[in-house]
Each structure stands twice: as structure tokens, then as C-alpha cells.
C-alpha positions as CSV (number, residue, x, y, z in Angstrom):
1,X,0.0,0.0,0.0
2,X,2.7,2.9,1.3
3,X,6.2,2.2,-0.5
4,X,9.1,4.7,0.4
5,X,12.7,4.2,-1.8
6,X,16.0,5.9,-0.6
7,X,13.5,9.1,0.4
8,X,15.9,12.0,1.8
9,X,14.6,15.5,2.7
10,X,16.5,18.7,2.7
11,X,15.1,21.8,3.5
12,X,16.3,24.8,1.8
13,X,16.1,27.6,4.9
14,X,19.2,27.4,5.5
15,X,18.8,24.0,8.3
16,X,22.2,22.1,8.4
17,X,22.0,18.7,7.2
18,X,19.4,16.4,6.1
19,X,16.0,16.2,7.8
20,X,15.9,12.7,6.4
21,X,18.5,10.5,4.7
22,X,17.9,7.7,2.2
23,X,15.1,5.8,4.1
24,X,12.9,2.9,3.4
25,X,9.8,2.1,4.5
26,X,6.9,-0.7,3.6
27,X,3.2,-1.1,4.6
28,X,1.0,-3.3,3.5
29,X,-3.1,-2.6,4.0
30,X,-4.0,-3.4,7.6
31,X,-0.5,-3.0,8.7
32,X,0.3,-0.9,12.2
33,X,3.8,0.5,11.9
34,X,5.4,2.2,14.8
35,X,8.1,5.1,13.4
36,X,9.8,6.0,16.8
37,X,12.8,8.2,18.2
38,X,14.0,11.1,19.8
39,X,13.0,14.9,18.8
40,X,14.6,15.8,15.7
41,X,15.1,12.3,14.6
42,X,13.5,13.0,11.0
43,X,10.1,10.7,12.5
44,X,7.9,13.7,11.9
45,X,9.3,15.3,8.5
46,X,8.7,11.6,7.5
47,X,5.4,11.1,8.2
48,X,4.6,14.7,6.8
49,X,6.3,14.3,3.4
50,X,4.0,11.2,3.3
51,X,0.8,13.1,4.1
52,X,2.0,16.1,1.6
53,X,2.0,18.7,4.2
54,X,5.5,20.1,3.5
55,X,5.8,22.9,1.1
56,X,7.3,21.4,-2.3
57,X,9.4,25.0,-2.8
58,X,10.6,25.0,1.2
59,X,12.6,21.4,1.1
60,X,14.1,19.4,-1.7
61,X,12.7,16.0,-2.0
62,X,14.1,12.6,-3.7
63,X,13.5,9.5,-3.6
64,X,10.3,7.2,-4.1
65,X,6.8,7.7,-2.0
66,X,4.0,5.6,-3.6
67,X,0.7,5.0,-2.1
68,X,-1.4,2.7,-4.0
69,X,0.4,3.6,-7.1
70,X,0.4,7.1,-7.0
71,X,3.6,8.7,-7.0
72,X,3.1,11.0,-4.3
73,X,6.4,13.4,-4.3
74,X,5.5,13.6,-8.4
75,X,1.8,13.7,-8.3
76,X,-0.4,17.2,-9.2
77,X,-1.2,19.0,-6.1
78,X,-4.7,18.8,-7.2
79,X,-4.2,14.8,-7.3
80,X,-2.9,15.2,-4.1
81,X,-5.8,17.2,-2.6
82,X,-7.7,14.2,-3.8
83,X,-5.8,11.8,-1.5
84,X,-5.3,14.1,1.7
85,X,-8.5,13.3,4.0
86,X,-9.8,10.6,1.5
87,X,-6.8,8.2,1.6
88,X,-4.6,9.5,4.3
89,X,-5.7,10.9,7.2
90,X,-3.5,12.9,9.7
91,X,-4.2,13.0,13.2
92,X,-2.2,15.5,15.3
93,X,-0.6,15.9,19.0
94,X,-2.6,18.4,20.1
95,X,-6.3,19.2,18.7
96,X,-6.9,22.3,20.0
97,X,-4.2,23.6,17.5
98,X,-5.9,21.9,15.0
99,X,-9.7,22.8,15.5
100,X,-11.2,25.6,14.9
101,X,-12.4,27.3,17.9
102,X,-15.3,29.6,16.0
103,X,-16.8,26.3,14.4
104,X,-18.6,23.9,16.2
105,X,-17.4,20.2,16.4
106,X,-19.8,18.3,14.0
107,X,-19.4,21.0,10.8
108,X,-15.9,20.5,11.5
109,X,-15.8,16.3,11.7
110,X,-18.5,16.4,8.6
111,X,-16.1,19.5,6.6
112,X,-14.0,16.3,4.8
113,X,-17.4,15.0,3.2
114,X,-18.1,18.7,2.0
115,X,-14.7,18.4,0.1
116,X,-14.5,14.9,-1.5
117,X,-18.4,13.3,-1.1
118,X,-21.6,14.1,-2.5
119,X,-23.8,13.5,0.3
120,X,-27.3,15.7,1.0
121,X,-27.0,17.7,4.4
122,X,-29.2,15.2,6.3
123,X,-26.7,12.5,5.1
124,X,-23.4,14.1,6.3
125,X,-25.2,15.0,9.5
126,X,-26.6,11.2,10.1
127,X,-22.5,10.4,9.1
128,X,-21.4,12.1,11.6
129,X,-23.8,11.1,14.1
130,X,-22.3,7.4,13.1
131,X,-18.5,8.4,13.5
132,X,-18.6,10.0,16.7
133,X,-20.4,6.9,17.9
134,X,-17.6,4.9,16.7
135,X,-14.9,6.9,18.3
136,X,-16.6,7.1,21.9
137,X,-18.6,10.5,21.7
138,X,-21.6,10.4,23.7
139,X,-24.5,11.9,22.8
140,X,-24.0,12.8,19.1
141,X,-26.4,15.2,19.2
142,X,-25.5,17.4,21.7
143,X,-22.1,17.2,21.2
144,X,-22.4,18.0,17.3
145,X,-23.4,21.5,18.5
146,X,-20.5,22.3,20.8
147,X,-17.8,24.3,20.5
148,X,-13.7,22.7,21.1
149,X,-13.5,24.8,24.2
150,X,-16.6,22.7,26.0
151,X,-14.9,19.3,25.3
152,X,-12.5,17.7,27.4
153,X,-8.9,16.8,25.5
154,X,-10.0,13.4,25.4
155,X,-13.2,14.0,23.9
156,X,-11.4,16.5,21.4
157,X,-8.9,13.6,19.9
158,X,-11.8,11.8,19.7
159,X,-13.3,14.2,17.6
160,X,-10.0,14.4,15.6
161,X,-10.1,10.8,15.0
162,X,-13.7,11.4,13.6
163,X,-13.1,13.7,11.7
164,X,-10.1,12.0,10.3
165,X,-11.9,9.0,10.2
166,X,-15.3,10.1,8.4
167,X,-13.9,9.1,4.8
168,X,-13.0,5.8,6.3
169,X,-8.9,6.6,4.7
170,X,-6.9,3.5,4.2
171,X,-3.8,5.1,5.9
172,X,-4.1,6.8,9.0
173,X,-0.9,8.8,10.0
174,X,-0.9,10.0,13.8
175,X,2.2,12.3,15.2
176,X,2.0,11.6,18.6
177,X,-1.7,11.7,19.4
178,X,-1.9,10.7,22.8
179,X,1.4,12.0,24.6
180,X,-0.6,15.4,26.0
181,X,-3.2,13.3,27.4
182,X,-3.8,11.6,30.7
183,X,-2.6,8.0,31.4
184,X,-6.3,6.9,31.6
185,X,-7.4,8.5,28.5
186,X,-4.2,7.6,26.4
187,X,-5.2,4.1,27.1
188,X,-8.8,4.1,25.6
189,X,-7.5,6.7,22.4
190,X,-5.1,3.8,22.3
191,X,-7.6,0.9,22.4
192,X,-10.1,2.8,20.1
193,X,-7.4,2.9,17.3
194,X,-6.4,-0.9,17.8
195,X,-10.4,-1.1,17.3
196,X,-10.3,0.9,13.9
197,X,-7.5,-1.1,12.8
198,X,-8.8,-4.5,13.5
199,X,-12.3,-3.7,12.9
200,X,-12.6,-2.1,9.8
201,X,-9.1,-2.6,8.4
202,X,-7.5,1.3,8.6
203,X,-3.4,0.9,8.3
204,X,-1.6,3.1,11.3
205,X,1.1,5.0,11.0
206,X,2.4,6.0,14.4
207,X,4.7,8.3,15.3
208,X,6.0,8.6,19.1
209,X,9.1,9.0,21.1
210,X,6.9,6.6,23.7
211,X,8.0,2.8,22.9
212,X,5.2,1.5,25.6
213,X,2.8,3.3,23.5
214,X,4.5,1.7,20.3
215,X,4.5,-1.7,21.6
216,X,0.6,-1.6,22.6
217,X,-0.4,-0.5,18.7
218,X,1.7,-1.3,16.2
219,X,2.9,-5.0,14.9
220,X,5.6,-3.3,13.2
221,X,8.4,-0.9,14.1
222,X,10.8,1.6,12.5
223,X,13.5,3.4,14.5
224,X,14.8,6.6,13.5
225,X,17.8,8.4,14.5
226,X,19.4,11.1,13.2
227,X,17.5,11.4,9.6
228,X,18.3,7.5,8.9
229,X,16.1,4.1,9.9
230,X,18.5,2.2,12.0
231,X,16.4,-0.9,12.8
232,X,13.1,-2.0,11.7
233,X,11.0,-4.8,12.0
234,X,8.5,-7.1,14.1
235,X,7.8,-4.7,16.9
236,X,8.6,-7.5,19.8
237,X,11.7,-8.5,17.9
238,X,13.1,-5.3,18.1
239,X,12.6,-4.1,21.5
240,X,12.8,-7.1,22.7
241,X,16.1,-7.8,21.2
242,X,17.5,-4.7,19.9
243,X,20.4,-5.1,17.8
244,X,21.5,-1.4,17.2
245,X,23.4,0.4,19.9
246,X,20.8,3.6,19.7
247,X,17.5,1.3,20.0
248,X,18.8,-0.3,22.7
249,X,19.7,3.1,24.5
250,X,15.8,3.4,24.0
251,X,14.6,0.1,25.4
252,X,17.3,1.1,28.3
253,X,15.8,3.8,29.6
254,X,12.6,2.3,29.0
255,X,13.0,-0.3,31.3
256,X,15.0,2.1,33.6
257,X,11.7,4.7,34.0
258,X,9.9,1.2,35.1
259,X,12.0,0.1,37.6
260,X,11.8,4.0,39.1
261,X,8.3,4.3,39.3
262,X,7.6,0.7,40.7
């Protein structure tokens, strides 16, 4: 489904180095891939060069990103406008930066439909109704009418995820969507996407610098450090026999934070 070839980012503002250097990276459909490492690692430029959220005249791009055949770092940006929201969601850290506080939650989960399905009113609004049930919104009705401000910041991911969601996308791509939530409400965000993966088949791509996070969603994992992929593979494999000196350093201090909080 996602194929990446040798894909190295440079941006051109005058940043030293490469943001990302000669990668590779495979998913199949259903697949949960885990791209992990520390700030700066290149994780995040990654999964944005994927989604097409990086200004083609602000970084130089090579390599090969395919997604279902379409070449994405070639492709119109009109043909690319096609595939953001449809195909690929994006789900981001923090919601609030992403919601618009003037617009009230169910115009802005139902806004994707607007831009790639012809659906009457009633039917986007019954859509959305049927989403936010999915994700763990009660009472759609009520909550359709409220503004970002009068949800919790559980109940705003949750309407992020809908939103993303609503076009049922075969990739999902999430940049650390539960690390400014609470321990409790990480862990249902986190079972709700194992759900929409198993259940109705959505890939994941998830990025996080949190490997317990990683280890409780994805099958798969990629390790990034300093722009390159230095291990990847079956996510138990890996952490728990890591064969590079930086993933180990990771799994370290893992395991270290464990034995301090016990």
C-alpha cells in the first residue's frame, strides 16, 4: 500500500544537514507501523512528506513515496488534494491547534465530506452522528453542537479521529496523538485505534518517542535516528532484542523509568 525508496529530505532555509536521509519504509493494508525516536530524529518530517503537508518550494525531495500507485512526491497538487482526507488521514498531537475554535465540532468532523463526497446535508449530519459513535462520543447530538472549548482533551482527539476518520482513509498517519493526554485517556484513544484497525481494516502509521505506546499499537516498528532508519522490523523483535546500539539506549531507559516508578 505505502512504499518509500531511498527518500531524503532537505530543507532549503538554510537548516544544516538532512531532515531525512535515504530511508525505506513498507506497509502493506492493515498493517500498524510504529516510526519511533528522539525529537529531531527525522520521524515527523517523515510522516509529513508522506501526508504532503510540506511545502514542495521549502525542502528538496528525492526519492520514491508511492501510495497505492500514485507517485506522491510527483503527483499534481490537485491529485494530491484528492488523497489528503480521502486516503490518508493525519491525526495530530494536540487538537486544540488543529480545531477551529469559531466552528462547532460536527461541521468541522463532517467539513471532509463537503470536500471529496456528494452527500445531502441530512446524510453528512446522520454520518457524523455514526462516526462520533464509533470513536466514543456520547450523545451525538449534543455534542455535534458544541464548540472545542466545551470538550475535554480526550473528547477533542476523539473528535480528531472522527473527523479523520469520516472518509474511512486506508492510511491513518498519527504524530504523537496521545502524549498530551492523561494515562487513563491515552489508554482508551489507544484501544479505540487498535479497534479501527482490527475492525474495519485502517493501516496506522504511528509516530511517538513513547516505545510502551508503540509496543501496545503497532505489529511493526521503524527506528529513526538522526534522519536515517536504523532498525526495523517485528515490533517484539526489536525491543525485545535490539540489535543497534541507539534502540537499545531506547529500550534502556525504558525499562530504567519502570524500575523507578515501581
Amino acid at each position: 500500500m505505502l512504499d518509500i525508496k531511498n527518500l531524503t529530505v532537505t530543507f532549503n532555509d538554510g537548516r544544516s544537514g538532512m531532515a531525512v536521509r535515504g530511508i525505506d519504509l513498507h506497509m502493506k493494508a492493515g498493517d500498524t507501523l510504529g516510526l519511533v525516536g528522539e525529537s529531531g530524529s527525522g520521524k515527523t518530517v517523515t510522516a509529513h512528506t508522506i501526508a504532503g503537508l510540506i511545502e514542495r518550494d521549502l525542502a528538496t525531495i528525492e526519492g520514491e513515496v508511492a501510495f497505492e500507485g500514485h507517485d506522491l512526491l510527483n503527483c499534481s497538487v490537485e491529485e494530491m488534494r484528492l488523497l489528503q482526507g480521502k486516503d490518508i488521514g493525519m491525526i495530530f498531537q494536540e487538537p486544540m491547534t488543529s480545531l477551529d475554535p469559531l466552528m462547532k465540532i460536527g461541521r468541522q468532523i463532517e467539513e471532509t465530506l463537503k470536500l471529496h463526497c456528494k452527500f445531502t446535508a441530512e446524510e453528512r449530519r446522520n454520518m457524523v452522528f455514526e462516526v462520533m459513535k464509533l470513536v466514543g462520543l456520547s450523545n451525538p447530538d449534543l455534542t455535534y453542537k458544541k464548540y472545542p472549548h466545551q470538550l475535554s482533551g480526550g473528547q477533542r482527539q476523539r473528535a480528531m479521529i472522527a473527523a479523520a476518520f469520516i472518509t474511512h482513509p486506508k492510511l491513518l498517519i498519527l504524530d504523537e496523538p496521545t502524549t498530551a493526554l492523561d494515562v487513563t485517556v491515552q489508554a482508551q484513544i489507544i484501544e479505540l485505534l487498535k479497534r479501527l484497525n482490527e475492525k474495519c481494516g485502517v493501516s496506522l502509521l504511528f509516530i511517538s518517542h513513547d516505545l510502551r505506546v508503540i509496543r501496545r499499537v503497532c505489529k511493526k516498528v521503524a527506528v529513526m535516528y538522526n534522519g536515517v532508519i536504523v532498525e526495523q522490523g517485528d515490533t517484539e523483535q526489536v525491543f525485545n532484542d535490539p540489535q543497534h546500539e541507539y534502540t537499545k539506549e531506547l529500550v534502556s531507559a525504558v525499562a530504567m523509568r519502570r524500575r523507578v516508578n515501581v
